[in-house]
Structure formats: structure tokens, C-alpha cells
C-alpha positions as CSV (number, residue, x, y, z in Angstrom):
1,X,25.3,43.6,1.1
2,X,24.9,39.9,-0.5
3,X,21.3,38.7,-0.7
4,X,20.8,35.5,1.3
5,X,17.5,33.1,1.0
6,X,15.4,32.1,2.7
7,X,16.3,28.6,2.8
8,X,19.5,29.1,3.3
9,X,18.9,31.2,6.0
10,X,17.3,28.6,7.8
11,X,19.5,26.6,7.0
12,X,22.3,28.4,8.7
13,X,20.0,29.1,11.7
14,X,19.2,25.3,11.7
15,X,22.6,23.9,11.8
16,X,23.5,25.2,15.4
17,X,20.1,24.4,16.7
18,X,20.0,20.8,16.1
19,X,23.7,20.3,16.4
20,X,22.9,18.4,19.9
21,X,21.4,15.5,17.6
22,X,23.2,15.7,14.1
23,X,26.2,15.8,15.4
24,X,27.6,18.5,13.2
25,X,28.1,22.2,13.2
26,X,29.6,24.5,10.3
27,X,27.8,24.9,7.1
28,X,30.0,23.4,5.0
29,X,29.2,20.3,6.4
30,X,25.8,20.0,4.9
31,X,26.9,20.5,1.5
32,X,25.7,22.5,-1.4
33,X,21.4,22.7,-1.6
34,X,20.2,22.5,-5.3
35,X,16.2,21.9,-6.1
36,X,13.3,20.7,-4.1
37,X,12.3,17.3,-3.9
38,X,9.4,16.7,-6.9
39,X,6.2,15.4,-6.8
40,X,4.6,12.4,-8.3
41,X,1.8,10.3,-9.4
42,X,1.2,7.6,-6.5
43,X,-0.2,5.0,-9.0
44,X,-4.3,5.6,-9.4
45,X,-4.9,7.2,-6.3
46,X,-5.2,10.0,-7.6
47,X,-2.7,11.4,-5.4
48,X,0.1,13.6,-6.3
49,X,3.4,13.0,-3.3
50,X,6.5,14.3,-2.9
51,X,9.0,11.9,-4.2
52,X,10.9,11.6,-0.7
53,X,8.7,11.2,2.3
54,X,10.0,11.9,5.7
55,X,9.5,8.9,7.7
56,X,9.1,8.5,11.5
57,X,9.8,4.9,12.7
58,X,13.6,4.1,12.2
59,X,14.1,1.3,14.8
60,X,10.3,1.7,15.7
61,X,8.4,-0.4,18.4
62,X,6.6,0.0,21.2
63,X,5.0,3.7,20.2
64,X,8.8,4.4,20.3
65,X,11.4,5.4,17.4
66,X,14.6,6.9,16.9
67,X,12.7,9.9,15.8
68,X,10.1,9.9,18.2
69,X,13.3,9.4,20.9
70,X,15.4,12.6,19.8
71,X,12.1,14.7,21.3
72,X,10.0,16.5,19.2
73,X,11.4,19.7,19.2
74,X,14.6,18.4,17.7
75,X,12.8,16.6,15.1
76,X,10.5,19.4,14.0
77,X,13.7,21.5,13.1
78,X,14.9,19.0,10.9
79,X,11.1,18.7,9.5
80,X,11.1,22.6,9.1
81,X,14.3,22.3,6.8
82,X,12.7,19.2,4.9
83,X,9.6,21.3,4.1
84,X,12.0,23.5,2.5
85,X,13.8,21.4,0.2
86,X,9.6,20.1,-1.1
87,X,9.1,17.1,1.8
88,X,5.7,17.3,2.5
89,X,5.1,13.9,3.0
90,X,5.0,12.5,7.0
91,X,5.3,8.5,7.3
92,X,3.7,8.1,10.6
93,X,1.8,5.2,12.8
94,X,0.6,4.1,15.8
95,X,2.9,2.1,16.4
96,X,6.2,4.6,16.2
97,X,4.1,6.8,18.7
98,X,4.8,9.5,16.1
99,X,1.3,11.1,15.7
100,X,2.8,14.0,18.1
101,X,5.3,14.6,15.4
102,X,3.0,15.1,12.8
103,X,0.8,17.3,14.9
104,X,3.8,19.9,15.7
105,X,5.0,19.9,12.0
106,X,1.3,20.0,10.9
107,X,1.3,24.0,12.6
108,X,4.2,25.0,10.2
109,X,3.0,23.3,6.7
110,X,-0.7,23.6,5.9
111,X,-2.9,20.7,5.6
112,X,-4.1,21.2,2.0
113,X,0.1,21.4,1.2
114,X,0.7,17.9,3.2
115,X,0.9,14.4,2.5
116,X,0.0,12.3,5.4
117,X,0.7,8.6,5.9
118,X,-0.3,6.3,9.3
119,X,-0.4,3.0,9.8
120,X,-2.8,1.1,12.3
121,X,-1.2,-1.8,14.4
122,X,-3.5,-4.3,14.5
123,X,-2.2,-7.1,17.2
124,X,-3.5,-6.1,20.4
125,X,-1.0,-3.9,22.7
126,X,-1.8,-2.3,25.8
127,X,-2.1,1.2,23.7
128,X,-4.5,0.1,21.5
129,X,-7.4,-1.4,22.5
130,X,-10.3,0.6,20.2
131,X,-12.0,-0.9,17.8
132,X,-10.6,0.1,14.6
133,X,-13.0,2.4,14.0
134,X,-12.4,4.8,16.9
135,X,-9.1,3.8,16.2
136,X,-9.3,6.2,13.5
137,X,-11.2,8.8,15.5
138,X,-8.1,8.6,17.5
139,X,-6.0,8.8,14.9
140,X,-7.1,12.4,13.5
141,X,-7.4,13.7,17.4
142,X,-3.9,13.0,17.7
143,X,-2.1,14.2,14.8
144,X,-4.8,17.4,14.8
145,X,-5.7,16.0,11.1
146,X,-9.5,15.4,10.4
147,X,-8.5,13.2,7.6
148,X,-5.6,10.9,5.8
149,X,-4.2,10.5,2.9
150,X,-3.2,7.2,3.2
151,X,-3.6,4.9,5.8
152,X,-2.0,1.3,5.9
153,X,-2.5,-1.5,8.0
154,X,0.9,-2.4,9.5
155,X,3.2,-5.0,9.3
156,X,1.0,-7.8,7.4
157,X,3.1,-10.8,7.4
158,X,0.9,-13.9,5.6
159,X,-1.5,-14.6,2.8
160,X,-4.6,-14.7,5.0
161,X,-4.5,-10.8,6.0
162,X,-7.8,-10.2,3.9
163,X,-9.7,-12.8,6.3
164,X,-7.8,-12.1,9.5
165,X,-7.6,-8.2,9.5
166,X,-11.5,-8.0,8.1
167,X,-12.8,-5.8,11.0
168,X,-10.1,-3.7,9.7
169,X,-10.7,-3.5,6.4
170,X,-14.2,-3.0,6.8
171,X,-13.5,0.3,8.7
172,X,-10.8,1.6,6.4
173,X,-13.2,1.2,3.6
174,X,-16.4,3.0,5.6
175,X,-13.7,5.9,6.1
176,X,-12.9,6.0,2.5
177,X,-16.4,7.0,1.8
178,X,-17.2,9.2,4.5
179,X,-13.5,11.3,3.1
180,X,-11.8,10.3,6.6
181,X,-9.3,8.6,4.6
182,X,-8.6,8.8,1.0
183,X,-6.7,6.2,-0.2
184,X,-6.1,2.7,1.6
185,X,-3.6,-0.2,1.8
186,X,-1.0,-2.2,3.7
187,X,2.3,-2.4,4.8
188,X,4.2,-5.5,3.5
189,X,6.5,-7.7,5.8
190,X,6.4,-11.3,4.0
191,X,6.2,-11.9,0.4
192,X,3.0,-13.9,0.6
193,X,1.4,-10.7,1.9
194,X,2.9,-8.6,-0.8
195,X,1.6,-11.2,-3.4
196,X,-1.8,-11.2,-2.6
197,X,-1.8,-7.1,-2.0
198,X,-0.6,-7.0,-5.9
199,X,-3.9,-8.8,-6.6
200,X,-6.4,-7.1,-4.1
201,X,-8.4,-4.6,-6.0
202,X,-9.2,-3.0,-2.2
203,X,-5.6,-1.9,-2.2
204,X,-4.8,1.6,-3.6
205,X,-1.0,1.4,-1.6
206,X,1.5,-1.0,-0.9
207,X,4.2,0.3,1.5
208,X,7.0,-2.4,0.7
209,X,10.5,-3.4,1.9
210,X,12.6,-2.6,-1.3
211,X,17.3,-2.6,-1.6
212,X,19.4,-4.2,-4.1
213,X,21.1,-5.9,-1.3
214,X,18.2,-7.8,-0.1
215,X,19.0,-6.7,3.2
216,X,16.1,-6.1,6.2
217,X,13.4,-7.3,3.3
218,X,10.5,-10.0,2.6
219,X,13.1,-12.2,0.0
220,X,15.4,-11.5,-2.7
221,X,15.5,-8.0,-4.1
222,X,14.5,-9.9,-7.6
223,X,11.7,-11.4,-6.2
224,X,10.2,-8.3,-4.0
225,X,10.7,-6.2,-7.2
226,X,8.9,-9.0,-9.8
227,X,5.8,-8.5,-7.3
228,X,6.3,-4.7,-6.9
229,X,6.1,-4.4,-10.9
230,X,2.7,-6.9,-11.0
231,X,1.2,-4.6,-8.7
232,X,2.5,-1.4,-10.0
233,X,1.1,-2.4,-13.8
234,X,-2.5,-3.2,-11.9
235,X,-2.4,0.7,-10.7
236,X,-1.2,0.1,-6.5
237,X,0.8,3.3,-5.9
238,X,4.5,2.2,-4.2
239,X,5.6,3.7,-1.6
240,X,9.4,1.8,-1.0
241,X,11.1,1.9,2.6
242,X,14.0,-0.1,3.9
243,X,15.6,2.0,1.1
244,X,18.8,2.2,3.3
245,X,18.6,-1.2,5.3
246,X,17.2,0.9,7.9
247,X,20.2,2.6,8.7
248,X,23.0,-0.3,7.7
249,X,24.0,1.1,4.1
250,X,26.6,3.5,6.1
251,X,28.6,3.7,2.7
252,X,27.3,6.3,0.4
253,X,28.2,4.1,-2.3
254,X,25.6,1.8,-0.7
255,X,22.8,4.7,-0.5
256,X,23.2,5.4,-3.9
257,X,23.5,2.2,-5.6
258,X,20.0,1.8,-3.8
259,X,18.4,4.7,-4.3
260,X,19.5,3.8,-8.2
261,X,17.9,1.0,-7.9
262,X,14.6,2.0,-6.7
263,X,14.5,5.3,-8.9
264,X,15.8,3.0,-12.0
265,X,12.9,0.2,-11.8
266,X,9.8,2.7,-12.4
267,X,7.9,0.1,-10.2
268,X,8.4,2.2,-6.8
269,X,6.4,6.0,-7.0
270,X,8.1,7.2,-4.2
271,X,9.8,6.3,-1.0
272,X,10.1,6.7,2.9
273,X,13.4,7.2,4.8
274,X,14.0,8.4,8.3
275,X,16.3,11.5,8.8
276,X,16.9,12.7,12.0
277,X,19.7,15.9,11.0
278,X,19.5,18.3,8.3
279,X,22.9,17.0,6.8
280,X,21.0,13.7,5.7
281,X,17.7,15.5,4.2
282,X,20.1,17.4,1.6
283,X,22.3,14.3,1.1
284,X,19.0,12.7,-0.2
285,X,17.3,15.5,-1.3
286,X,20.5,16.4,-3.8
287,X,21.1,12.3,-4.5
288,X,17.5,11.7,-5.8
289,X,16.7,14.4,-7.8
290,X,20.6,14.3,-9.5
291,X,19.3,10.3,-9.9
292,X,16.2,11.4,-11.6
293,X,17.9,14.3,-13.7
294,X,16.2,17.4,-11.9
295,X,18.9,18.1,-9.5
């Protein structure tokens, strides 16, 4: 009798099971599976990352996201089939409500083999009224993770984010050296932000809005990218997002002249995109590493 894998054994058993939110249902839909996603050096942190990082907040506000919104159990069976093809790597935060998420996945992959990302919301919401520091606490009782290896502040949008977000900072820097957290940063949403980041010798990671077509992003895609190679030569790690337009680049012409672009600068280590059916992990999993000649 033919020999079948494992991963393509779940695979197969996959398909029907999240059928109700991908939409799809034979195997020759998903297309051929060739190699795992690889790893890489996420600038000096010191960290080694998959590549591909499966992110959490597509359309995200409001502790809510379109991953978040399928229900957990859906999601982790698309997470299960990511941690086949190498994604180890969870993009959560607060703000996404996705720290559920990584708790469920977090009982299949083990914590030494995972890469995890949050993100701390820092304007006051009704959901988050700690002080950053228990914010934190909070943080590791909710994913079931008694450390990070990256956690960002979210969504800094002005040059004055190193005065205004100082409580912040302070506590992100005391849970670097108690090993709470090991690597610390922000996420970028104006191009003032993302200038001064590129400077800030705090910052070990900038998460950054990043597509040739400029769409969803900070400014131009030549501009973002002059700023992401300035801090990419002073050692930040890169971690790009918006890859996709969050969800507008429906051509696959469009996904892969982006993911081209990213792969072809050297200035981004590695990305986030939000998948929510098996059918899109492969399509990236097999895009990027043809892109970056392992595939």
C-alpha cells in the first residue's frame, strides 16, 4: 500500500475540517506542498524566526479580528497545518483579543520550538486599564507563556512616542532584564515614528507597514523602505506586515510582486500575514521559499 506522510495526512484530514471557513474542499485545491518555511536571523536580537509568521489581527480592533472572529477552534486547525509547513511564529496583541489563540496553539507546539510576538495597546480602552507592568503579568497569564520573545508597543503614530509612551518603555525594559521578555520594540503606523525607531538604540524590533504599492502604509513604498534599510544597517530586526494590503492584493500577481519585493530588499528579516485556511498557508509557504530559492 502507498506510504502517505504525515503532513499530508493532516493535510487531508484538515481540508474537510475547516472547510466551513476556507471555503474549499478537495485536495487538489490546496496545491502541491514542497519545503517548510526557513528560519532567520531577526537583525541582533539574537533571535532566530521563521521567515513567515502567522499573524492574528487582519481587520483587528476592539480585542476583535478576522482570526480571532472565525473561533478558535477553526483557527487552530489552520495553525496546526502552519506548524507543519515550519510556522512557529504567532503575531499576537492585546488589542486583536488574540492571546486565546496563542494559548490553544501553544498546547500543540512546545514553547522552547515557538516564536511569540504581542503587542501592548497603550491608549486607554475599557480592557486595559493596568499599569503596563501588570499589563505584562497579564499578558503571560493569558497566552499560558511565562515569557516573550518580542513584545511591541502598538500602533505608534508620531515622533514623540519615546516621551509619551515612557511608563511603557520603562516596564518593557525592567522585563527585559528580569527574562520576561527578550527582545523589545514598536509597531510603526506614521513615518515619523518609524524614523526615530531607526535611530533608538532601545529598539531591537520594528514591526513596519511594508508593499510595492504603497497601499495601507506610513508613505511611499520608497520612503518606508529608505528608513527600513537605515534601521536594518544599525542592527533593528524587521518584521514586515501589510505585505498583502491587508487583504486587497486579491491578484496573485499582486502577492507576489510584493512578497518580491520585500524578500528582494534584504532590509525586511521576516514577515507577518494573516491566514485563516490551509489553502493560503501553502500558497505562501510554496511562494516565499520558491522566492528565496529553497522551495
Amino acid at each position: 500500500m502507498k506510504q502517505i506522510s504525515r503532513r499530508h495526512f493532516i493535510q487531508a484530514g484538515l481540508i474537510g475540517a475547516a472547510a466551513i471557513t476556507t471555503g474549499f474542499t478537495s485536495i487538489a485545491s490546496v496545491g502541491p506542498v514542497s519545503s517548510s518555511i526557513d528560519k532567520v536571523k531577526l537583525g541582533k536580537t539574537g533571535l532566530m524566526v521563521p521567515r513567515l509568521a502567522l499573524g492574528t489581527g487582519t481587520h483587528g480592533g476592539n480585542q476583535s479580528s478576522d482570526m480571532t472572529r472565525m473561533g478558535v477552534e477553526n483557527w487552530i486547525k489552520v495553525a496546526r497545518y502552519a506548524q507543519e509547513r515550519g510556522m512557529t511564529f504567532y503575531d499576537a496583541a492585546d488589542l486583536y483579543g488574540s492571546h486565546q489563540n496563542v494559548k490553544e496553539i501553544l498546547k500543540y507546539v512546545s514553547r522552547e520550538k515557538a516564536t511569540l510576538q504581542s503587542k501592548i495597546w497603550t491608549r486607554s480602552e475599557k480592557w486595559n486599564q493596568d499599569a503596563p507592568g501588570l499589563t505584562i503579568d497579564r499578558f503571560r497569564k493569558e497566552t499560558g507563556s511565562e515569557y516573550f520573545d518580542i513584545m511591541l508597543l502598538h500602533c505608534m503614530n508620531n515622533a514623540k512616542w519615546q516621551e509619551e509612551k515612557k511608563p511603557y518603555i520603562e516596564a518593557l525594559s525592567l522585563a527585559k532584564q528580569k527574562g520576561i521578555v527578550k527582545s523589545v520594540g514598536l509597531s510603526c503606523h506614521s513615518i515619523d515614528a518609524l524614523k526615530v525607531a531607526a535611530e533608538d538604540p532601545w529598539v531591537d524590533v520594528i514591526l513596519a507597514r511594508i508593499n510595492p504599492e504603497g497601499v495601507t502604509m506610513d508613505a511611499s513604498a520608497s520612503e518606508v523602505m529608505a528608513v527600513l534599510q537605515k534601521a536594518h544597517d544599525n542592527g533593528k530586526g524587521i518584521i514586515g506586515m501589510k505585505i498583502f494590503g491587508e487583504g486587497r492584493f486579491t491578484e496573485e500577481a499582486q502577492r507576489e510582486k510584493s512578497l518580491q519585493y520585500a524578500i528582494g530588499s534584504k532590509n525586511i528579516d521576516c514577515m507577518t500575514i494573516g491566514m485563516t485556511s490551509i489553502e493560503q498557508v501553502d500558497e505562501n509557504v510554496n511562494r516565499i521559499m520558491r522566492i528565496v530559492g529553497k522551495g
